[in-house]
N, C-alpha and C positions, 0 to 999 in steps of 0.2 A: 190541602191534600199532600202537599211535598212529607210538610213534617207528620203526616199519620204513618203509623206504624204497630201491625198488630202481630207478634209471632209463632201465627195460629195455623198458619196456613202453607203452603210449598211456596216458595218466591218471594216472600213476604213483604220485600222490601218494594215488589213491584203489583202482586198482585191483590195485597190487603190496600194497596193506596188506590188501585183502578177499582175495586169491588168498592172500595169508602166513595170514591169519586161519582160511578155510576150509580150509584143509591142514591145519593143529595141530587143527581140532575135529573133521574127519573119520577122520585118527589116533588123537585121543582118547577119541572118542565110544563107539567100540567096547568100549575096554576099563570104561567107567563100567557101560556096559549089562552088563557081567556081574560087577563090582562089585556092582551096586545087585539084579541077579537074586538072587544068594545072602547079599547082606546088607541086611536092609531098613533099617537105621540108615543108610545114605547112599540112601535114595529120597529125591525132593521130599517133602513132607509137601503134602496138598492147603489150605494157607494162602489166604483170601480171594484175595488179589493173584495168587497165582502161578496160579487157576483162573480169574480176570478176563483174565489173558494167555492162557492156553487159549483163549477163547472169544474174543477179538481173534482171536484167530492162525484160527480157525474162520471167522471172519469175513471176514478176506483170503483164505484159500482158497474161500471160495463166491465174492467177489469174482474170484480169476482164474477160476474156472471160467466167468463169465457175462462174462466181460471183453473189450471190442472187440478186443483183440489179446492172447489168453493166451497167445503166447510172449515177447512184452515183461513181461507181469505178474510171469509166472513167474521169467526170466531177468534181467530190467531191462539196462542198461546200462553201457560200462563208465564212464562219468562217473560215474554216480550210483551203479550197484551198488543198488540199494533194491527188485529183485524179491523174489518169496518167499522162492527158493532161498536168498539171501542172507541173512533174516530168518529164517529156520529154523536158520542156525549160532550166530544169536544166541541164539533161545530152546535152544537145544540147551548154547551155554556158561551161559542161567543155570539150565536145569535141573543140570547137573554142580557150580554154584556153589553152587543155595541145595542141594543133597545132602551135599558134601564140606564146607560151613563153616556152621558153625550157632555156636559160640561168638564171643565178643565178642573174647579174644586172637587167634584165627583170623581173626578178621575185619582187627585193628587192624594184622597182620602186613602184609595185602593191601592197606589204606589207605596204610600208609605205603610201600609201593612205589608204589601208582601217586601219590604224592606225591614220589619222588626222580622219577619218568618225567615225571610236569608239570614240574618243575623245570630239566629237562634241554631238553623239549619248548617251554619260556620262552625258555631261554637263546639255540636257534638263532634264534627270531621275533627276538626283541632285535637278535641278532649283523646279521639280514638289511640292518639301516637303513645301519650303516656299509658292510656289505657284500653289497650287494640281489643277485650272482650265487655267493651261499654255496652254494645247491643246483642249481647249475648253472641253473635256469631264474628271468631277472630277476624280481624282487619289485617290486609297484609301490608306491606310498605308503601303503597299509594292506600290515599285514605279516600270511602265514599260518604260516610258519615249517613244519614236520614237513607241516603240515596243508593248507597252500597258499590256501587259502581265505579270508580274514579271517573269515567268519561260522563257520565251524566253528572255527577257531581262540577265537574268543570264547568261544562256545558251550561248548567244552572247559574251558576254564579257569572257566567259572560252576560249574561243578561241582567243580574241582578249590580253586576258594578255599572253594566252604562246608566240603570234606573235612577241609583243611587247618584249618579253625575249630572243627570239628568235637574233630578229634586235639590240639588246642590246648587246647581245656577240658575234657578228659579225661586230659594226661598229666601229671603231677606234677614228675616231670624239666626242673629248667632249662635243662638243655644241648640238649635236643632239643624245648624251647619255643623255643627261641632259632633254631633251624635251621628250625621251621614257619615262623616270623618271614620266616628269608632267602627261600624257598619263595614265602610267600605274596606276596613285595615283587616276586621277579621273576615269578612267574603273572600278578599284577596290570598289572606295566609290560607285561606282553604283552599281556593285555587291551583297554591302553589303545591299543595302538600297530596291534591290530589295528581301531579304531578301528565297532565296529559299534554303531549307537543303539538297535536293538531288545534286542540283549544288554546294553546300557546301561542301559536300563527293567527289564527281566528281575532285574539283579543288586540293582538298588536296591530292587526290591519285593519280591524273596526274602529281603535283608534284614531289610528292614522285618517282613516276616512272620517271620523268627528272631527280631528284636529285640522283639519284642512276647509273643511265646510263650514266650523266656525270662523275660521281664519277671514276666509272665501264672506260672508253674509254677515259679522260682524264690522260695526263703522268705529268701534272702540280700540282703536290704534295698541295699546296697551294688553286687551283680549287677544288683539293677532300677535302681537309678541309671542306673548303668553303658549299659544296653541300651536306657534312655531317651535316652539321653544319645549310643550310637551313631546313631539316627534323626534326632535334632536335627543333630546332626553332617553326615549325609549330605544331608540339606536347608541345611542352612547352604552346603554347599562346592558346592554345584550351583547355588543361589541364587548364590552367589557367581561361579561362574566363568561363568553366564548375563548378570550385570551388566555382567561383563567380555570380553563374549564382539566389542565393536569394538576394544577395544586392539590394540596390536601382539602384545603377549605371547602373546591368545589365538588371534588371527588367525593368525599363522604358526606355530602347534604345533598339534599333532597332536590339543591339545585344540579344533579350532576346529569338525570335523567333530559333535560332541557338541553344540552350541550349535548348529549350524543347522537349525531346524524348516523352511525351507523346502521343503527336497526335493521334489523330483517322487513324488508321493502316486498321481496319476490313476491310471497305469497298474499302481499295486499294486490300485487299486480295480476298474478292469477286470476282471479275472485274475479278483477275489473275485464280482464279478457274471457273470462267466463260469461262474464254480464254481460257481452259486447256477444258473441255469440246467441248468447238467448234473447235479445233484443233481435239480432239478423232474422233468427227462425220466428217471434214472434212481433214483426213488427208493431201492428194496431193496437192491441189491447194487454199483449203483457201475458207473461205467466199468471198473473193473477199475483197480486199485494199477499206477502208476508207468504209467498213460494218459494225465494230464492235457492231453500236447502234443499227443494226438488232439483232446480236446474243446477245449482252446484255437485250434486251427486251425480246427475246423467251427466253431467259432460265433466268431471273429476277429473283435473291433470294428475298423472303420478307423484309428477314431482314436489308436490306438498307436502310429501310424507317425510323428504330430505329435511323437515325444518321441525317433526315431529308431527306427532299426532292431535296434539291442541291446535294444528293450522289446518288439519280434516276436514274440519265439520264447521263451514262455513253459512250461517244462515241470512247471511245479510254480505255487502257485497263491500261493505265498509268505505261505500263511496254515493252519499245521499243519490249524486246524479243517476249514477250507473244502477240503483236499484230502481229509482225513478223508470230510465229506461226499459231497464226489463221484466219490470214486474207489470207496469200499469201502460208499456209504451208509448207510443207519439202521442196518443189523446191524452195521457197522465202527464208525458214531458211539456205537450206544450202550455197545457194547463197549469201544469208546476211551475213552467219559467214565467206564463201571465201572474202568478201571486207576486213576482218581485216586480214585476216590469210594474205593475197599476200600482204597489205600494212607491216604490217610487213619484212614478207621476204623482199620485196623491200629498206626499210629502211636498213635493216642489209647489204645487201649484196651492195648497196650504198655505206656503210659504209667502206666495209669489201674492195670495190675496190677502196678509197678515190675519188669516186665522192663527198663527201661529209665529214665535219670535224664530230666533237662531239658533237660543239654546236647546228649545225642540226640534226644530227642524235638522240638527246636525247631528245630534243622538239619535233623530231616527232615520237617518243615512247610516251615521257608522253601526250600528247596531245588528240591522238585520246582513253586512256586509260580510260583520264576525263571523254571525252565525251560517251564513252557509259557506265559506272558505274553512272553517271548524268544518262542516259538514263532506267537504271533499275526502276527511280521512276518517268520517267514523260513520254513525247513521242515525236517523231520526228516531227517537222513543218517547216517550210518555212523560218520563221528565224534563226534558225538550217540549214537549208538545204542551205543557204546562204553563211555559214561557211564550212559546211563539206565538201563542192564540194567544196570551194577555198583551203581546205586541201590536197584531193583526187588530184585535179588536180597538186599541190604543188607536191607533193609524186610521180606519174607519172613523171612529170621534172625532177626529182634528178635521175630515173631509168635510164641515159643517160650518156654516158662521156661528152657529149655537155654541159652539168647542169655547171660543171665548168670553161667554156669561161670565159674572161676576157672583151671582149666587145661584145654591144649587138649589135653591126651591123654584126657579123661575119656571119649570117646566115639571113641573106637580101635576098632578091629576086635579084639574077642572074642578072648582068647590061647586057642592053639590052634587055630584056625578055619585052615582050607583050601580052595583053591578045587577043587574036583572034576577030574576028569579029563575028566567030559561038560561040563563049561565051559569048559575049557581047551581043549577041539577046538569048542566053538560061537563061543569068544572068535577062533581061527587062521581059519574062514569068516569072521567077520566084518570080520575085519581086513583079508582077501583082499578082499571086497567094498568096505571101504572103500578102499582101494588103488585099487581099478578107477575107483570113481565118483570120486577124486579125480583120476587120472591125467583122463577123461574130460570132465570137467566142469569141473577147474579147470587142470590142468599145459598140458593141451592148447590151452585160448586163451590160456594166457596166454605159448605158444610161437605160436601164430600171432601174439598180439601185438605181440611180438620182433620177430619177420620182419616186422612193417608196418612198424614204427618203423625197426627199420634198413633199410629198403626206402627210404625218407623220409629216413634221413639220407645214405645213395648218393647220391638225387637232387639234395640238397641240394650237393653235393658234386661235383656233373657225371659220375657214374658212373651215366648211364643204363640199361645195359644190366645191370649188378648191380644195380640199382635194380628192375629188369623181372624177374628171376630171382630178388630177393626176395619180388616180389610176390606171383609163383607160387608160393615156396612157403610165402607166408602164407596164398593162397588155399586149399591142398591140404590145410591142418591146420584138421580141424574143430575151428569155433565158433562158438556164436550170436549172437558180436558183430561183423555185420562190418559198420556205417555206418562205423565208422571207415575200415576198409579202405577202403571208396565213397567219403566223403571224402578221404582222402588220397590216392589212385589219381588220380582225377579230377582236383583241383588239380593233382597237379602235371603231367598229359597235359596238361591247358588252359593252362599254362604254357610247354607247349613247343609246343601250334598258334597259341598267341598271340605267338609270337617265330618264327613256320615253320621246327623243326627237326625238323619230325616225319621229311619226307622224307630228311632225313640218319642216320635210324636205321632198319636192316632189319628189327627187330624191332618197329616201330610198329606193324603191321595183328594182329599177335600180342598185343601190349601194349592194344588196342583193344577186341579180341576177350574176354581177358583180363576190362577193365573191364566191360562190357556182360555179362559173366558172373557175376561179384560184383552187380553192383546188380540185374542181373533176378532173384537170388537176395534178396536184400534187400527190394526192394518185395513178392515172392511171399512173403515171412514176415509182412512188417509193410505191407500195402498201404492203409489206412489213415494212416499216418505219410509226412503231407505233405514232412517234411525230405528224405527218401530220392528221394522219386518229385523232387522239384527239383533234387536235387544230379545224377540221372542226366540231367535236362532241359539242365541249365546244360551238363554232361558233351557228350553229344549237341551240342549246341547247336554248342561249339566245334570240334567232332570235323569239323562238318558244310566244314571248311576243308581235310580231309583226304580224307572218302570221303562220298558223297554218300548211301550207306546211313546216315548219322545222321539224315536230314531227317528222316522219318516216325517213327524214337523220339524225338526232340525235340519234334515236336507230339504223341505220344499222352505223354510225360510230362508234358509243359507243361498238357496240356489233364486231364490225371488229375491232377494236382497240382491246379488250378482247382477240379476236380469235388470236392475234399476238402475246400480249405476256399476258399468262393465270394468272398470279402471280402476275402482278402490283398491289397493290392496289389503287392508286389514279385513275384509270380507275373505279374500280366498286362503289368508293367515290361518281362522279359526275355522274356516270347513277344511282345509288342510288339516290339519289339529283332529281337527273330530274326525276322518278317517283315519289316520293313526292310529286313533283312539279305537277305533271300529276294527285295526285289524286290514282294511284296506288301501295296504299301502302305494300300490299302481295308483290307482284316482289320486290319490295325496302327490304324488310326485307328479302328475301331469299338472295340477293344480298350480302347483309351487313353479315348476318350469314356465309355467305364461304367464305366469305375475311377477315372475322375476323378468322375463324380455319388456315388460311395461315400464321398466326402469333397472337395469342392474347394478346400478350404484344406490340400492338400498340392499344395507345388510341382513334383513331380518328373515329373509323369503332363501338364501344364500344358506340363514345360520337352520331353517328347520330343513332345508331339503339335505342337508349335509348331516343330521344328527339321524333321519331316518335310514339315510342310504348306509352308515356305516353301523346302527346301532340295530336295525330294522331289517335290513334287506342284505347286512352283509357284504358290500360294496364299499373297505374301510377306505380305498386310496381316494374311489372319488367322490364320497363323504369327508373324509378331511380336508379335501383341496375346497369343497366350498364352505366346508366352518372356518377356514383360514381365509378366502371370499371376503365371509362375513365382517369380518375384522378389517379389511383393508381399503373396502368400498369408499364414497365421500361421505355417505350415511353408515358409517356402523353399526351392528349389534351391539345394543349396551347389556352386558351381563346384568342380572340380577339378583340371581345366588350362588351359592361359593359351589355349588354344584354342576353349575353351566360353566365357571371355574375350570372343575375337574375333567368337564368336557371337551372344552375348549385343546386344555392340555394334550387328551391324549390324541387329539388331532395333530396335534403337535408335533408328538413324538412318532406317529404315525409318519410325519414326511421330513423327519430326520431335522424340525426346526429347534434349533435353541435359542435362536433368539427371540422366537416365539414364545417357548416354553420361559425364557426369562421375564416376559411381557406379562404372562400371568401372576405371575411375583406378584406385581406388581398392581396387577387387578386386583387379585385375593385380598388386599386390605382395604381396598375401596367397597366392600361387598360385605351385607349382612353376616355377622357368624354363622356357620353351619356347621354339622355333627362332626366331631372329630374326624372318625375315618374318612370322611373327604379329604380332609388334610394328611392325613396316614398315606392314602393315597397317591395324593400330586408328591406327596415328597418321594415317596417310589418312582414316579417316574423321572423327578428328577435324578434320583440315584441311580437309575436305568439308561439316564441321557447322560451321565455321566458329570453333570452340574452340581458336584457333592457341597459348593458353596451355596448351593441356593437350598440343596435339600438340610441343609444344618439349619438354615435361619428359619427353615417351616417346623423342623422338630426343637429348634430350641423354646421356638413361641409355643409350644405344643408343654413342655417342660412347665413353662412359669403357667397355663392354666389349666392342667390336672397331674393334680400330686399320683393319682394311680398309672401314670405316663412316665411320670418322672427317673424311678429306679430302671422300667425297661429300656430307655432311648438316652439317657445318659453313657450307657457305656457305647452308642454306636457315635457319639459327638465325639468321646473322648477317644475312640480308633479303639477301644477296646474288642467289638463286634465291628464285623466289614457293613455288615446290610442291615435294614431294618425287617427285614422275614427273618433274618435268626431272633434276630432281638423279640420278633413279635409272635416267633412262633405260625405264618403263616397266616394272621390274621386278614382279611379284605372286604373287600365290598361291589358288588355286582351293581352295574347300571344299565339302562336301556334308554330305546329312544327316546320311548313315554314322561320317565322319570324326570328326564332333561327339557322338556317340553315347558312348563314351566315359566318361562320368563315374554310369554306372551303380553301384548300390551292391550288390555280390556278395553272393550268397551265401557263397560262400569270401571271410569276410572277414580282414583282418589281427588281429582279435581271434580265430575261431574258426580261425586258422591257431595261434596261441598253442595253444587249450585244447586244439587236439587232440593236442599232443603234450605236456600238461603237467598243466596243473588243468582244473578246474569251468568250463564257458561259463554262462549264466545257467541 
């Protein structure tokens, strides 16, 4: 499953692996089930651990049943995939696992496959650096490889070097010590390259926890050296490369991200007092699994927005525990913390009855130690879950004296045994069934997901009307995931009202109709889920340049997105925006004045309330005192075009600043080019502010890139002409609120254009 990859579909990298995975277990499942009926040598055994995940898995199911949106719980997303459904094919592969393999050669067989699959799954992360479009979608400077991810990719490989450590001191053979060797060298460069600090922490203290247990339970004087001797080792080279972490050598390598404790921390603390609140309110059972981005939304600090907008939209709490908490609550937590308590005891007392040597026994202490101190800084997914259940199930085996057979036929099916013929007709219903509910549940979205994606790449492509007729018929194949659908529908309509080509196409009011059908299906699922109810606002909002039926779903989404979660500000941003737009600019200023007291040291609510008041309403002095606000806050407005520029500017010169007006200098080449007369412009005001140095460096630039500039504005550099209105004859240009408006920060953003057709958004 790790290394499947099909890029057919939205998410591909997570959700062609869960569709490949739940297909092969709902196949298979049926026929263990009549396996395990007429031979009890392949049931579970009821081992501590494997009855601790019973009672988790009980626990997430009372969790969806009381859950603010139990068709998210159930179903989750295709980003994430982390609903029950999907956690049900896991406990279903490790019931078939700990049934079918109970000896240690059975086991070793399975290790060292998924040790040639790490190795394989290394190799592409590796290949990505020389060649970041190996999998058709670019990699950026942490690499995920198979996995897309950096943090899952890590994650993977913490598992796959203790296996590999594991099968290293266990096998006797040089030739294939030598090949866990090559194995572990590239899992590790993958590691590093995917470059994650919590799996960084994770792997050093799972270590340390194997180094010490084998120290601890080995009577080989020379091994306890040794394993003292790994610990000093991994603190010396850390120590070491922390020393060296302002060289050049570590600065520009991949090892520089490992050395920087600085990070931005806040908003992972946020999230965790978010999470700490939604546990108080729901003690017992939890918002219900894979909710978080509900309680993250209703109870939204403002101040997340100081660290930008990719720190917003928090769907997980980036702290296993604290989603633990509050999603599934104390029946989920306490059930979560028995999976490690009974694996434990299980390991020791393994131990303690030589089912098992030292060298197993201490890899699967440091092991599982990794992975959840790894898991205090990020959160549990399906490439993880990939791992942890071949762990689980691993730890269950060893609880046996069977664990140490010496051949794996010893526990064969009984010679002569048969399976009935009333099996063999309950085994053909079940199969039928399983057919059904896979065709249903999995074949089926993940053909409507086809038809998004190539819907998306029509448009991409300027085949609108194949584009329209994909839609359709992604929309006609059920399935429970259609934000995507909403998302990408949406963008790219608002794409083509924001370029006015709607009118050029006969099937717009169809393609409209269309959208508006998908999202009101959407929010009616998940009404709750602030994303949906925005994207159809934003949707609406643009729509509203087409058919003037968008006005009133624009404001009941705008104003139902608000009622969701009351503190967002990019919510009262773009219904701010849209009354503007509308003309009513009372509401728009009320708007912006209480989202601005939610925090005033964000710029952005500063920079639109000050472009309507002076551009709109007439109001220039105290319209420029908050475009100047905007600029000075600890969160500024970041400009976006050379427009906002010129706006900025004449706020400027409105409260007699120059050395504001010199700041803009200074912007203006940090900003996309814009139409000449922009620049015509600010250079007037600065010939108006009397800054004739700054206004010559904007007409000189103006000189060297249009020759038809050149003859009029040469003679006012060289003092021949005083101004640039003689020189230009009076030429200008008129602005307004609207025009300036512009530098909004979408929700369709250019990151969340990436993940929807690729990997993981946050």
């Amino acid at each position: 499953m790790p290394a499947f990859f099909w890029p057919v579909v939205i998410f591909p990298f997570v959700f062609s692996k869960l569709a490949f995975f739940q297909v092969l277990i709902g196949l298979t499942f049926p026929a263990y089930l009549i396996l395990a009926w007429r031979e009890k040598l392949y049931r579970p055994r009821p081992a501590m651990l494997y009855l601790a995940i019973v009672a988790y898995f009980a626990a997430i199911g009372i969790s969806v049943i009381f859950s603010v949106d139990p068709i998210r719980s159930w179903w989750g997303n295709q980003e994430r995939m982390n609903g029950l459904f999907t956690l049900l094919h896991f406990f279903a592969w490790l019931t078939m696992t700990v049934g079918m393999l109970k000896t240690w050669p059975q086991w070793k067989r399975l290790l060292n496959y998924h040790v040639g699959v790490s190795g394989f799954m290394a190799i592409v992360a590796i290949l990505q650096k020389p060649f970041p479009s190996l999998l058709s979608f670019p990699a950026g400077p942490r690499v995920g490889g198979l996995l897309d991810n950096p943090i899952y990719m890590a994650s993977y490989q913490i598992f796959s070097l203790f296996f590999i450590a594991l099968l290293w001191l266990k096998e006797p053979r040089k030739g294939m010590k030598i090949f866990y060797a090559i194995v572990a060298a590239l899992d590790l460069t993958a590691f590093v390259l995917a470059q994650s600090r919590g799996a960084l922490l994770g792997l050093g203290v799972g270590v340390a926890v194997f180094a010490i247990s084998y120290a601890m339970m080995t009577p080989n004087k020379k091994a306890k050296r040794a394993a003292i001797g790994l610990i000093l080792l991994g603190i010396a080279s850390y120590g070491l490369l922390f020393a060296l972490k302002d060289t050049e050598f570590v600065r520009d390598s991949t090892l520089a991200r490992f050395t920087n404790l600085q990070a931005a921390t806040r908003t992972r603390f946020i999230a965790w007092e978010i999470a700490g609140q939604g546990f108080v309110d729901r003690p017992l059972t939890g918002w219900g699994i894979d909710t978080f981005h509900i309680l993250f939304s209703e109870k939204y600090n403002p101040e997340s927005l100081r660290h930008g907008y990719y720190e917003t939209w928090f769907d997980r709490a980036h702290n296993t525990i604290m989603d633990v908490l509050s999603m599934t609550g104390l029946l989920g937590f306490v059930t979560f913390a028995a999976i490690y308590v009974t694996l434990f005891a299980t390991v020791i007392r393994a131990y303690r009855r030589r089912w098992i040597d030292a060298p197993i026994a201490s890899i699967l202490l440091g092991l599982p130690v990794g992975y959840f101190v790894q898991n205090l800084f990020v959160f549990d997914h399906p490439a993880a879950f990939s791992m942890s259940y071949l762990l689980f199930g691993f730890v269950i085996a060893i609880d046996s004296s069977a664990f140490g057979m010496k051949k794996e036929g010893e526990d064969a099916m009984p010679a002569g045994s048969r399976i009935a013929g009333s099996a063999v007709a309950v085994f053909i219903l079940l199969e039928i069934l399983a057919l059904f509910l896979v065709w249903k549940t999995t074949v089926q979205p993940f053909r409507a997901s086809m038809a998004a994606i190539e819907s998306n790449r029509a448009f991409s492509q300027g085949a609108y009307e194949e584009s329209y007729i994909l839609a359709t018929r992604a929309f006609e194949i059920p399935t429970p995931y259609l934000e995507e659908q909403t998302f990408l529908q949406s963008r790219n309509f608002m794409a083509l009202a924001g370029a006015n080509r709607l009118e050029e196409l006969p099937f717009a009011e169809d393609w409209y109709r269309l959208i508006v059908d998908i999202s009101e299906m959407q929010v009616e699922r998940h009404p709750k889920n602030v994303h949906p109810h925005f994207i159809f606002a934003r949707f609406a909002d643009a729509a509203t340049v087409f058919t003037e039926d968008a006005i009133p779903v624009a404001i009941r989404e705008y104003e139902t997105a608000i009622e969701r979660s009351p503190k967002r500000q990019q919510l009262y941003y773009s219904y701010a925006r849209f009354q503007i737009r509308q003309g009513r600019f009372e509401e728009a200023e009320a708007l912006l004045r209480e989202v601005i007291s939610f925090d005033e040291e964000i710029g952005e609510g500063h920079w639109i309330l000050g472009l309507s008041l002076m551009f709109d309403q007439g109001n220039v002095q105290e319209g420029a005192e908050s475009v100047r606000r905007s600029q000075t806050v600890f969160a500024p407005y970041a400009l976006t075009e050379a427009k906002e520029a010129l706006a900025l500017a004449v706020a400027y010169q409105e409260l007699g600043d120059t050395e504001g007006l010199k700041s803009v200098l200074q912007l203006i080449t940090t900003l996309p080019r814009g139409d000449l007369q922009i620049y015509l412009d600010l250079a007037r005001i600065m010939e108006q502010s009397g800054l004739i140095e700054e206004r010559n460096l904007i007409l000189s630039a103006l000189t060297k890139i249009d020759e038809g500039m050149r003859a009029k504005l040469l003679p006012v550099l060289t003092g021949d002409i005083a101004t640039i209105e003689e020189a230009l004859n009076g030429e200008s240009v008129t602005i307004t609120g609207e025009d300036v408006q512009g530098g909004e920060e979408e929700v369709l953003t250019a990151e969340e254009e990436g993940g929807a057709s690729q990997g993981p958004r946050r």
